[in-house]
PyMOL Python script that loads the backbone (N, CA, C, O; Angstrom):
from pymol import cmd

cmd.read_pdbstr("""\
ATOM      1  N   UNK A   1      87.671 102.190-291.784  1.00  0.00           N
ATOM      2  CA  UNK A   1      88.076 103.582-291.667  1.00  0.00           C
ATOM      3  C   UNK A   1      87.307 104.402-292.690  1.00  0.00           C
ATOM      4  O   UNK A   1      87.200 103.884-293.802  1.00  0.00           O
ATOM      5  N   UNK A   2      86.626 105.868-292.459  1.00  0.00           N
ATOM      6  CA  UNK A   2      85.928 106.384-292.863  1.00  0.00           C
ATOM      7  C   UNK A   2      87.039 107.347-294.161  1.00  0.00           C
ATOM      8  O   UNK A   2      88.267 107.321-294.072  1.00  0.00           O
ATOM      9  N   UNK A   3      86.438 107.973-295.063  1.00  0.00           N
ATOM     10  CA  UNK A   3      87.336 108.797-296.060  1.00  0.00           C
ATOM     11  C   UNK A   3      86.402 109.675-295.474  1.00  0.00           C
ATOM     12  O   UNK A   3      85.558 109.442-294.609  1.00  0.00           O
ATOM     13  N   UNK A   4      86.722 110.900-296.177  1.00  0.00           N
ATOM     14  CA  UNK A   4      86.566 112.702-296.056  1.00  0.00           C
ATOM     15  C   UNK A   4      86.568 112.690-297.222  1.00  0.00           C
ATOM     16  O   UNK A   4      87.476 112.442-298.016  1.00  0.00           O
ATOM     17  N   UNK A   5      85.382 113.003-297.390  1.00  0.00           N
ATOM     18  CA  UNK A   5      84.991 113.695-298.223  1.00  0.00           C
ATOM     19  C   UNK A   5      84.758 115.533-298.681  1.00  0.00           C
ATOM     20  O   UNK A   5      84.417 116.449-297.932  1.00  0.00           O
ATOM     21  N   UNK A   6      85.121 115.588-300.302  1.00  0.00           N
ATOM     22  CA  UNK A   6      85.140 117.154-300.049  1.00  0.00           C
ATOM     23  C   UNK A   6      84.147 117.754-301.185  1.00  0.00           C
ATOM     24  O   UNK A   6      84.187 117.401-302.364  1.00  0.00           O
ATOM     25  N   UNK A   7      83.313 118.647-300.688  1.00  0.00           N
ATOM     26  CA  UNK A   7      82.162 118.971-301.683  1.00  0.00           C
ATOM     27  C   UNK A   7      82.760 120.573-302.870  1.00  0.00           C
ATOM     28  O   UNK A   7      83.487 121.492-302.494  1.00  0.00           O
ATOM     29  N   UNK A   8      82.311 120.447-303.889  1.00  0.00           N
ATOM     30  CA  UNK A   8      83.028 121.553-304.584  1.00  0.00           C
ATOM     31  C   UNK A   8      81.694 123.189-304.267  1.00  0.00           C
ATOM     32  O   UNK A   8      80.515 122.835-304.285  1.00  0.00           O
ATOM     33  N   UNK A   9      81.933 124.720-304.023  1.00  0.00           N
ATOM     34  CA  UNK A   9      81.085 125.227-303.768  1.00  0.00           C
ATOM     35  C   UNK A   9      79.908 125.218-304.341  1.00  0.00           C
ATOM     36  O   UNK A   9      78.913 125.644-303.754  1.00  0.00           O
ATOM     37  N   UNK A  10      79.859 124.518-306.097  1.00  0.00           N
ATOM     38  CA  UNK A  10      79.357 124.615-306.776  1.00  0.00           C
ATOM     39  C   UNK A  10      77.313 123.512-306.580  1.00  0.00           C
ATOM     40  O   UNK A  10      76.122 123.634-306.868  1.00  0.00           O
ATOM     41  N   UNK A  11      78.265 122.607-305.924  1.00  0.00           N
ATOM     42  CA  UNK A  11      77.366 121.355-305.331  1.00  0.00           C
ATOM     43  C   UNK A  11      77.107 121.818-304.248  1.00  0.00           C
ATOM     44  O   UNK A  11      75.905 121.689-304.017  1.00  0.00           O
ATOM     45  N   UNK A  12      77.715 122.365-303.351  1.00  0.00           N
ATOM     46  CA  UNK A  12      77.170 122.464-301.574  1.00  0.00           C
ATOM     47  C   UNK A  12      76.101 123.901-302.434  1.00  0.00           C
ATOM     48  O   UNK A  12      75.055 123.320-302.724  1.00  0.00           O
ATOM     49  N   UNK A  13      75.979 125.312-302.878  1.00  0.00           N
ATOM     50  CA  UNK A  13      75.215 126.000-303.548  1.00  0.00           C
ATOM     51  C   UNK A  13      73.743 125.117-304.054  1.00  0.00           C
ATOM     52  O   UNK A  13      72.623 125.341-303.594  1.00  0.00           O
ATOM     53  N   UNK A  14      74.015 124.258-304.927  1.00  0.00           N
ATOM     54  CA  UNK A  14      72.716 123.674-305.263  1.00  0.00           C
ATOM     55  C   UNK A  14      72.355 122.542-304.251  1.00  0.00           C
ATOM     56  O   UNK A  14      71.487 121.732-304.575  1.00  0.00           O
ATOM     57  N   UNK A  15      72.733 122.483-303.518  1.00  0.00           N
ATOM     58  CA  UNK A  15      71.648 121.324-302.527  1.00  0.00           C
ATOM     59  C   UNK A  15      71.434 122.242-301.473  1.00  0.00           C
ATOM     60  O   UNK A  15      70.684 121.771-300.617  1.00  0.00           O
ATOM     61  N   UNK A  16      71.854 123.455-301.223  1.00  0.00           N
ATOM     62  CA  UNK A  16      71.184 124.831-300.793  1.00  0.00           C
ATOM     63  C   UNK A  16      69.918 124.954-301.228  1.00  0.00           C
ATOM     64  O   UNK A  16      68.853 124.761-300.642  1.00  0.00           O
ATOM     65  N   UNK A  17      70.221 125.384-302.603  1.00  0.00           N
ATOM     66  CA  UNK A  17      69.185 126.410-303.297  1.00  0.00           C
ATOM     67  C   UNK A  17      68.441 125.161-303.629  1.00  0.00           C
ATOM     68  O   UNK A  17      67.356 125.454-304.131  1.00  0.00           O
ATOM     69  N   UNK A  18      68.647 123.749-303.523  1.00  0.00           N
ATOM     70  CA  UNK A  18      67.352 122.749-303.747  1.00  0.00           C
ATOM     71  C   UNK A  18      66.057 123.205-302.456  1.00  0.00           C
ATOM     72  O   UNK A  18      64.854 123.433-302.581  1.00  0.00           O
ATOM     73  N   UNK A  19      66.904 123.199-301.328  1.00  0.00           N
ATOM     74  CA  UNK A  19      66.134 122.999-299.797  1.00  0.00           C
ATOM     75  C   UNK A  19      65.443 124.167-300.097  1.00  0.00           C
ATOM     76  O   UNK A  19      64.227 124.175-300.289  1.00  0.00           O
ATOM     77  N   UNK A  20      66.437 125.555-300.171  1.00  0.00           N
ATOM     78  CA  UNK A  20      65.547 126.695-299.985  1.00  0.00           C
ATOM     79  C   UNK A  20      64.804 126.992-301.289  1.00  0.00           C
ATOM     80  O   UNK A  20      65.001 128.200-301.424  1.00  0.00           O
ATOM     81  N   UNK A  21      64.202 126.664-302.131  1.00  0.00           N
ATOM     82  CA  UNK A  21      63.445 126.659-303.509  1.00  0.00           C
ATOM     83  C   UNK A  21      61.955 125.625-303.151  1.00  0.00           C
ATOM     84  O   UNK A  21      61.095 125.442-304.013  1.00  0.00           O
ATOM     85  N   UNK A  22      61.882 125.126-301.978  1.00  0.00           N
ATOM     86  CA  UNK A  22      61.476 124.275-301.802  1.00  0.00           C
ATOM     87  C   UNK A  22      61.312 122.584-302.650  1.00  0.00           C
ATOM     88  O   UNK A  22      60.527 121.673-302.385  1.00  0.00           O
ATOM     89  N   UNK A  23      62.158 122.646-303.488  1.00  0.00           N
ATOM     90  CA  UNK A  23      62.292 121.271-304.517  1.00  0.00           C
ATOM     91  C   UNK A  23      62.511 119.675-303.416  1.00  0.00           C
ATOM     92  O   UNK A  23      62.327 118.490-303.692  1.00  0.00           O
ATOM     93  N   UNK A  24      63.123 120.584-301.714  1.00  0.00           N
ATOM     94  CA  UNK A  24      63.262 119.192-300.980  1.00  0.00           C
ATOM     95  C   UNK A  24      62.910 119.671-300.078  1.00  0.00           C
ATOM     96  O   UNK A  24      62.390 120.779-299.950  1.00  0.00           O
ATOM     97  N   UNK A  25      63.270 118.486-298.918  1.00  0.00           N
ATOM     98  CA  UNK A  25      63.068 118.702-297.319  1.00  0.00           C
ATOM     99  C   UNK A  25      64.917 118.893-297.215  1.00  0.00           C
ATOM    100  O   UNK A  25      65.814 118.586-298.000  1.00  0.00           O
ATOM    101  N   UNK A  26      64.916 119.578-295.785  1.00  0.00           N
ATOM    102  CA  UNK A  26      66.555 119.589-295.483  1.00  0.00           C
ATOM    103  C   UNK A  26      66.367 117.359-295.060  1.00  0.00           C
ATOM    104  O   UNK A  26      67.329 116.595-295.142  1.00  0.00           O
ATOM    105  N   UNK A  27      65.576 117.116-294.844  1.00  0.00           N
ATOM    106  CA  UNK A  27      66.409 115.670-294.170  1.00  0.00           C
ATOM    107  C   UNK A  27      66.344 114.702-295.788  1.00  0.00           C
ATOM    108  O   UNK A  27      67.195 113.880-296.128  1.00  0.00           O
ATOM    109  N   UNK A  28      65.009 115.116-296.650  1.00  0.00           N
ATOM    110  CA  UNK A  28      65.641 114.921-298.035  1.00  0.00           C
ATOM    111  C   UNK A  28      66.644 114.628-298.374  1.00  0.00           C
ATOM    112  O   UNK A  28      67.035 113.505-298.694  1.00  0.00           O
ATOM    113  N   UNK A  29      67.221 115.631-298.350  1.00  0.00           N
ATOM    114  CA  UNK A  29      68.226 116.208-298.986  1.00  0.00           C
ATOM    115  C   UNK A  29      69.673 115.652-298.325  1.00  0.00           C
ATOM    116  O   UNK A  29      70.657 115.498-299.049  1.00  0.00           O
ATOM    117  N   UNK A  30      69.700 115.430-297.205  1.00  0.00           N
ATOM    118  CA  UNK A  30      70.651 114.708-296.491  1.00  0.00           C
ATOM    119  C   UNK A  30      70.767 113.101-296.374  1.00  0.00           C
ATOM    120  O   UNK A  30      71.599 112.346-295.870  1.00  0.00           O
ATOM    121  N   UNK A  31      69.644 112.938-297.017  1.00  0.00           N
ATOM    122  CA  UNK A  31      69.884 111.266-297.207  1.00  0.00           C
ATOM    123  C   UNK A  31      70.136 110.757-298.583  1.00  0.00           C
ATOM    124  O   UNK A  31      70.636 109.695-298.955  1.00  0.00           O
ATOM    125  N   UNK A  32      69.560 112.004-299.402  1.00  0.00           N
ATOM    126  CA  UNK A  32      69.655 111.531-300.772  1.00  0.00           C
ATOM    127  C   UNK A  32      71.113 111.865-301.048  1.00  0.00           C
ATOM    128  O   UNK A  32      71.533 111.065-301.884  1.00  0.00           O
ATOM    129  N   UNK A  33      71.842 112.540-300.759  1.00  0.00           N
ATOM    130  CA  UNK A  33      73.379 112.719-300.887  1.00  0.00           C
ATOM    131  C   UNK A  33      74.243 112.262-300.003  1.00  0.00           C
ATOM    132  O   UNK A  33      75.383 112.721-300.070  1.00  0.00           O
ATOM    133  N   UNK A  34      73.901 111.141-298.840  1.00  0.00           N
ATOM    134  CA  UNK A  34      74.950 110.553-297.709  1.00  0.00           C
ATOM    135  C   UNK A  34      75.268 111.797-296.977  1.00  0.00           C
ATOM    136  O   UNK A  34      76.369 111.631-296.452  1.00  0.00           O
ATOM    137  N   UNK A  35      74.774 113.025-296.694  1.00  0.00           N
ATOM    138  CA  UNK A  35      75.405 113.685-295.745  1.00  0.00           C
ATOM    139  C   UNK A  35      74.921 113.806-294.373  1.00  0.00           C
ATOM    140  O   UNK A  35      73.799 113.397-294.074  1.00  0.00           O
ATOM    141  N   UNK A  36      75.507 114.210-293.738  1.00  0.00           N
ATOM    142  CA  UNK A  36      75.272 114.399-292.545  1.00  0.00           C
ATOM    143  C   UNK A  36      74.071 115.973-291.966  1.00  0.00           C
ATOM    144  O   UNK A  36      74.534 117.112-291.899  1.00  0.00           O
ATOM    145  N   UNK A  37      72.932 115.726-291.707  1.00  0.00           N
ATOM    146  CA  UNK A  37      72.707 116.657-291.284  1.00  0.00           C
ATOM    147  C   UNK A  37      73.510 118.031-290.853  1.00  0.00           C
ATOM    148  O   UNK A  37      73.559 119.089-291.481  1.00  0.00           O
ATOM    149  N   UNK A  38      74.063 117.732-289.718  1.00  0.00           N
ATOM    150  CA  UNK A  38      75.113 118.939-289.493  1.00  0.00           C
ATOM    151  C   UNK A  38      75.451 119.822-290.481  1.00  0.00           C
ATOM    152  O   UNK A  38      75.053 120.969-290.682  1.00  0.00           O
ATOM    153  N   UNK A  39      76.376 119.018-291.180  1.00  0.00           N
ATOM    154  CA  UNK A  39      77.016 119.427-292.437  1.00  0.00           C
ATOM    155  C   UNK A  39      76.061 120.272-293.745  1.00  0.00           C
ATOM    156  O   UNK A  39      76.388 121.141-294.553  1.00  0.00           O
ATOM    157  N   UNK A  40      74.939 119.643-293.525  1.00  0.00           N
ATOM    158  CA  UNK A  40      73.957 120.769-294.821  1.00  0.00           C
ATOM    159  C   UNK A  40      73.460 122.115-293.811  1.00  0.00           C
ATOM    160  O   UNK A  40      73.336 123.203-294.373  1.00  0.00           O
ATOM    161  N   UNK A  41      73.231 122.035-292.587  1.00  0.00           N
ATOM    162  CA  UNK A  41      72.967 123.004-291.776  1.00  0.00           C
ATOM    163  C   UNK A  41      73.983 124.026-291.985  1.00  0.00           C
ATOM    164  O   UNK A  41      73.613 125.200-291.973  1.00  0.00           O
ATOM    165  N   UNK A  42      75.548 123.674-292.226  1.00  0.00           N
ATOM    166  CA  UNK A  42      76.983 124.730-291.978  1.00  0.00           C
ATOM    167  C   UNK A  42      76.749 124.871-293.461  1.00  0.00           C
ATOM    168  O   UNK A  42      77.639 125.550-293.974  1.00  0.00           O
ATOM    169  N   UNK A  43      75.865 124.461-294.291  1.00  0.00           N
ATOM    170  CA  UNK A  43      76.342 124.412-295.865  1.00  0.00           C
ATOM    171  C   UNK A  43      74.888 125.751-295.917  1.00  0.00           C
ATOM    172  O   UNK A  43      74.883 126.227-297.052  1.00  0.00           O
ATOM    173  N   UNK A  44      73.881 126.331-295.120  1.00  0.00           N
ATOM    174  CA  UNK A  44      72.816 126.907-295.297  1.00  0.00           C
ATOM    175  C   UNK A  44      73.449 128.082-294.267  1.00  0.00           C
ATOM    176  O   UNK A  44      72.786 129.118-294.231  1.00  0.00           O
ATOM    177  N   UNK A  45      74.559 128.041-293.494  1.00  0.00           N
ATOM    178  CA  UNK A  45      74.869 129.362-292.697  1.00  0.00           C
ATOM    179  C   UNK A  45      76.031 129.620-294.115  1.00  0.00           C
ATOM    180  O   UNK A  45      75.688 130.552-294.842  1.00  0.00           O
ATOM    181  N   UNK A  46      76.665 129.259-294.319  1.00  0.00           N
ATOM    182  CA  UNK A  46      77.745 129.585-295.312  1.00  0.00           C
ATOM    183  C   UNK A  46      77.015 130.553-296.199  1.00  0.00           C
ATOM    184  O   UNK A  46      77.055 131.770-296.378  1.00  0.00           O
ATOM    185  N   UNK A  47      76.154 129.278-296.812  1.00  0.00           N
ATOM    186  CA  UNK A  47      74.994 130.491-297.846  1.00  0.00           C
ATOM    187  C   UNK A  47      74.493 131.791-297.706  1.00  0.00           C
ATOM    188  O   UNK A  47      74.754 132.798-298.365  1.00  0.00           O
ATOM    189  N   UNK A  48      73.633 131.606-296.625  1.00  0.00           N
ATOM    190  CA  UNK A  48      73.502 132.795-296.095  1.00  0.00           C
ATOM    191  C   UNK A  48      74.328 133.841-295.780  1.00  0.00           C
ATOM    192  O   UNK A  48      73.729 134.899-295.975  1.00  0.00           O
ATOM    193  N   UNK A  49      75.656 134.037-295.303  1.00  0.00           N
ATOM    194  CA  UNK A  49      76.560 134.172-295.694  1.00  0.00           C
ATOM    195  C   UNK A  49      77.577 134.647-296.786  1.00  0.00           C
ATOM    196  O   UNK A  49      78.688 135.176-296.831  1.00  0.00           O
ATOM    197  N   UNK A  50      76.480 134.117-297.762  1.00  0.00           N
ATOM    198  CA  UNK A  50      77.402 134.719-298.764  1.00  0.00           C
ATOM    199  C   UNK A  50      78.963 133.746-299.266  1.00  0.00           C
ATOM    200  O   UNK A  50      79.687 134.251-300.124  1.00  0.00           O
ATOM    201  N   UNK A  51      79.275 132.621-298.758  1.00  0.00           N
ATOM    202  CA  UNK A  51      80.246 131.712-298.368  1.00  0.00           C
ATOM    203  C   UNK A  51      80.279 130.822-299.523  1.00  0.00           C
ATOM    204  O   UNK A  51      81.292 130.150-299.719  1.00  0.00           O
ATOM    205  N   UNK A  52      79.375 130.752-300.232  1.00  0.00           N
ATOM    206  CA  UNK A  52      79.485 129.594-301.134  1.00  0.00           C
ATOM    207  C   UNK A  52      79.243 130.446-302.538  1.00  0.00           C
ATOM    208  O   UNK A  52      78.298 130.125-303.258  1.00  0.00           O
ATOM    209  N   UNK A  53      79.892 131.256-302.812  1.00  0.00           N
ATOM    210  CA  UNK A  53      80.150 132.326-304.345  1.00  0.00           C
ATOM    211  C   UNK A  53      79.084 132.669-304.467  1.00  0.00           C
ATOM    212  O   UNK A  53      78.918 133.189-305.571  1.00  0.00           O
ATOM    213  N   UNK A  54      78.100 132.642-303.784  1.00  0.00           N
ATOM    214  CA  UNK A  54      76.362 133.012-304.434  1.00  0.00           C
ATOM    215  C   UNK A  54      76.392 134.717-303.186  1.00  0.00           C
ATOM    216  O   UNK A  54      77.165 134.978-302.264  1.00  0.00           O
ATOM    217  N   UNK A  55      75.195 135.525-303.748  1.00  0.00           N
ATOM    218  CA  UNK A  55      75.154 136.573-303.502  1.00  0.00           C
ATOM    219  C   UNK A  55      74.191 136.140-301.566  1.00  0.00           C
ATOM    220  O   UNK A  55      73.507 135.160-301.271  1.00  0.00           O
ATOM    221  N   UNK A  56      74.557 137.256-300.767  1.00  0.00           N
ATOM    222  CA  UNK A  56      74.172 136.802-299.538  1.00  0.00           C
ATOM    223  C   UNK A  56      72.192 137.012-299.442  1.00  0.00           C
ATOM    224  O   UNK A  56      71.450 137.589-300.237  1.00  0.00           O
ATOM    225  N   UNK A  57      71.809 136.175-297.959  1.00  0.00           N
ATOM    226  CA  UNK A  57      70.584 136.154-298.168  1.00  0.00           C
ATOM    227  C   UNK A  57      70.298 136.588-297.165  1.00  0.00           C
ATOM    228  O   UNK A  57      69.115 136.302-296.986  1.00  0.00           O
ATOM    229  N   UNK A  58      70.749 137.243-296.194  1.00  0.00           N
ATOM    230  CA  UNK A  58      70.955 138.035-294.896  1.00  0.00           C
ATOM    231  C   UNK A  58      71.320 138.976-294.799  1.00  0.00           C
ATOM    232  O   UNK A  58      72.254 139.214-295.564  1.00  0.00           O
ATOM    233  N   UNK A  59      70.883 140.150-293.841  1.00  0.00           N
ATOM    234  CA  UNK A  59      71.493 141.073-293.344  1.00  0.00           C
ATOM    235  C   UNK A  59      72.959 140.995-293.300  1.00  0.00           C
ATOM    236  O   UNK A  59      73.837 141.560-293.953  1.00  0.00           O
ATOM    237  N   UNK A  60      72.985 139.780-291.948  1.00  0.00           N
ATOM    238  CA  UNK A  60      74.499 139.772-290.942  1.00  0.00           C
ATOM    239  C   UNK A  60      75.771 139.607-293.227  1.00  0.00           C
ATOM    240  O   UNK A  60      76.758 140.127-293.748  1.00  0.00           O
ATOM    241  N   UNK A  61      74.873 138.736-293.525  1.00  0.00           N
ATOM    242  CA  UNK A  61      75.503 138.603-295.076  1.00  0.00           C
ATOM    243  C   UNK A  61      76.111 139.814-295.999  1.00  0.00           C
ATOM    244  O   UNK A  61      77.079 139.634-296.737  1.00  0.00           O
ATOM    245  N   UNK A  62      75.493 140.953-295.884  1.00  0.00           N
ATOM    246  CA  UNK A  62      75.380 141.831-296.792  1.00  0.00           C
ATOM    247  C   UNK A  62      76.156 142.724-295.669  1.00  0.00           C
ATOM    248  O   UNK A  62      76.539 143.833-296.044  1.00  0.00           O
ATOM    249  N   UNK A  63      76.353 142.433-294.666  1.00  0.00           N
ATOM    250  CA  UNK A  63      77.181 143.331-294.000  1.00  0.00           C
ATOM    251  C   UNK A  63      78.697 142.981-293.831  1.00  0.00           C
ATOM    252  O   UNK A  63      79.618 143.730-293.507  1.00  0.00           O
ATOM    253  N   UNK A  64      78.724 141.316-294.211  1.00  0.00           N
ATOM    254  CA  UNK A  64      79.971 140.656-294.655  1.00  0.00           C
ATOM    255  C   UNK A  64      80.504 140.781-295.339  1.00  0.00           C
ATOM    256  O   UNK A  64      81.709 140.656-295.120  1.00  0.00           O
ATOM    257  N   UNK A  65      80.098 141.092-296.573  1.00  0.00           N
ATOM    258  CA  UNK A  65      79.892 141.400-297.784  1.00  0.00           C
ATOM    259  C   UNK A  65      80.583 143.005-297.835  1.00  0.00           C
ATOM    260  O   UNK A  65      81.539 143.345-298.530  1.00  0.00           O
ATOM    261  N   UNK A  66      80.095 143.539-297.245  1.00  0.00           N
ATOM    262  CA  UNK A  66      80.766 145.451-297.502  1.00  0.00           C
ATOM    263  C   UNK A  66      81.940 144.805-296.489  1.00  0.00           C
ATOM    264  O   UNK A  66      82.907 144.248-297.008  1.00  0.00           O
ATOM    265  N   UNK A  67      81.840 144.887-295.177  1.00  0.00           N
ATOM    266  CA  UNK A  67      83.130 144.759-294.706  1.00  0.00           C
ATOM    267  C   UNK A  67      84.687 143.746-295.972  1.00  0.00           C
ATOM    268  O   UNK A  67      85.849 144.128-296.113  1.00  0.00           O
ATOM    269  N   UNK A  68      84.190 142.815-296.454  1.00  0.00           N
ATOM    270  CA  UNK A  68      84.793 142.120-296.972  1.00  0.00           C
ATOM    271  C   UNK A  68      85.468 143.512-298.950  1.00  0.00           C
ATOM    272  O   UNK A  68      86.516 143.454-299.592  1.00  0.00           O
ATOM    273  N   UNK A  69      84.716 144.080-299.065  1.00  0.00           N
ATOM    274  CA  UNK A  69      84.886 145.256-300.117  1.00  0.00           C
ATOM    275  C   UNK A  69      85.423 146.149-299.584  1.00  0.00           C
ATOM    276  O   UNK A  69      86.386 146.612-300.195  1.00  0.00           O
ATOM    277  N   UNK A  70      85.060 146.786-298.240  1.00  0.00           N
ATOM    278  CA  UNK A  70      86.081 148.072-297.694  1.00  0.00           C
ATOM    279  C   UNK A  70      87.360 147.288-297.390  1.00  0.00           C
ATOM    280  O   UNK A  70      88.399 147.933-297.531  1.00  0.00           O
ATOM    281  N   UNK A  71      87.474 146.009-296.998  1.00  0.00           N
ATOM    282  CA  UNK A  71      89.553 145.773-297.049  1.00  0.00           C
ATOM    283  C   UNK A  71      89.602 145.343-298.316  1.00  0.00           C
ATOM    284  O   UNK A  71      90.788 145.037-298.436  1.00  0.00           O
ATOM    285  N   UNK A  72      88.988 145.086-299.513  1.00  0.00           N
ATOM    286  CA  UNK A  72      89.817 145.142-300.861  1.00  0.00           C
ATOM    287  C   UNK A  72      89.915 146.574-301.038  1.00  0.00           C
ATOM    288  O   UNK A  72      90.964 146.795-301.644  1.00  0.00           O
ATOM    289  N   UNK A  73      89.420 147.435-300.834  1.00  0.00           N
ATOM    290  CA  UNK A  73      89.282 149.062-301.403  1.00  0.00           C
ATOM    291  C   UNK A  73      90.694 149.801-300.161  1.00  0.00           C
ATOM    292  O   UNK A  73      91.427 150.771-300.350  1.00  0.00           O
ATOM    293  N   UNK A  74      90.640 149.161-299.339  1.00  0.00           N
ATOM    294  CA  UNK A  74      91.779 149.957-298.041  1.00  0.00           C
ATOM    295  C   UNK A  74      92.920 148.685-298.674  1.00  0.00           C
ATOM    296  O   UNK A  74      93.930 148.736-297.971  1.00  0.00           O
ATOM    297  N   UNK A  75      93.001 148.040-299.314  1.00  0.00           N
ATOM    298  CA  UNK A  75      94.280 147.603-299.596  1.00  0.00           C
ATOM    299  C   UNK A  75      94.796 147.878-300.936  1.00  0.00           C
ATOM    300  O   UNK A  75      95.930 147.605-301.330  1.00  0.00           O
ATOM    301  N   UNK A  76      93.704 148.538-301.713  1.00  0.00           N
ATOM    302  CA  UNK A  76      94.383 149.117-303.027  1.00  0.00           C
ATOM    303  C   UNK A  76      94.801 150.295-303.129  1.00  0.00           C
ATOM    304  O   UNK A  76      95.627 150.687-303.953  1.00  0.00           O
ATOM    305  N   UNK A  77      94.034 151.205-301.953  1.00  0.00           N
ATOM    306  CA  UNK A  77      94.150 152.265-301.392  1.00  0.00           C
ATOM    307  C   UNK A  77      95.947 152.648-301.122  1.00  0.00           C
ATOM    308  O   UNK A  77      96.742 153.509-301.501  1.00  0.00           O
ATOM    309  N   UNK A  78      95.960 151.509-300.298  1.00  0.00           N
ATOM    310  CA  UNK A  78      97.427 151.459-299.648  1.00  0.00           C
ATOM    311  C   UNK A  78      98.296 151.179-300.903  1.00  0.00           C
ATOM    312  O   UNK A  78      98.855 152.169-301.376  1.00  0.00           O
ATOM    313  N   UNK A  79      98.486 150.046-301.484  1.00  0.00           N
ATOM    314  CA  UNK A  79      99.068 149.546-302.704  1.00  0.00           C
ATOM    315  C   UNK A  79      99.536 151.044-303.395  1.00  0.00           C
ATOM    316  O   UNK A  79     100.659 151.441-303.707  1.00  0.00           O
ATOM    317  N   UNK A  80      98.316 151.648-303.491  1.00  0.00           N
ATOM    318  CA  UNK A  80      98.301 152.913-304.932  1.00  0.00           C
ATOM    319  C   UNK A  80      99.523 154.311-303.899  1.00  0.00           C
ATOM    320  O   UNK A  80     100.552 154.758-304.405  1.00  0.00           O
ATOM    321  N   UNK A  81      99.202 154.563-303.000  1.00  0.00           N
ATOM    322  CA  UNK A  81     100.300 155.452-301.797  1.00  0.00           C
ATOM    323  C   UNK A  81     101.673 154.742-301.890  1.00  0.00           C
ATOM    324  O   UNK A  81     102.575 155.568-301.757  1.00  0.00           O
ATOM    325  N   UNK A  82     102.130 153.468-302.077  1.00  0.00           N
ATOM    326  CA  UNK A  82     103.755 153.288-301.646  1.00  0.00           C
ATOM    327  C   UNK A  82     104.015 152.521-303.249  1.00  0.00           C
ATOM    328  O   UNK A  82     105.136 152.125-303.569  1.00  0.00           O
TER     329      UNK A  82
END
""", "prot")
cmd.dss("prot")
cmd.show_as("cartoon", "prot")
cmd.util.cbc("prot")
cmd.orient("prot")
């Protein structure tokens, strides 16, 4: 029987920023840490994204990013009215 494993953002971030720095290959990088392809692929949309505490590297990111600031700003908004 297999365990599940769980990566902290801090580690899925740097075997990101290894691939995209060019320091590896993505299949590198997936053998030298037991992962699964798949899994570093969802770990490079996250990034991009903006998903893994690091600043976004995309458009669709930076538009996640404001949407994700206008509902903290419309909920303090509200908070500060009642």
């Amino acid at each position: 029987m297999s365990t599940i494993r769980t990566f902290s953002h801090e580690f899925k971030r740097q075997v990101v920023e290894e691939i995209l720095s060019g320091g590896t290959t993505t299949a590198a990088a997936y053998r030298k840490y037991a992962i699964a392809y798949l899994v570093v692929a969802w770990w490079k949309k996250a990034y991009s994204l903006d998903r893994l505490d690091n600043e976004p590297t995309t458009d669709e990111g930076y538009q996640e990013k404001i949407a994700q600031l206008e509902r903290k700003v419309g909920k303090m908004i509200w908070r500060m009215t009642f």
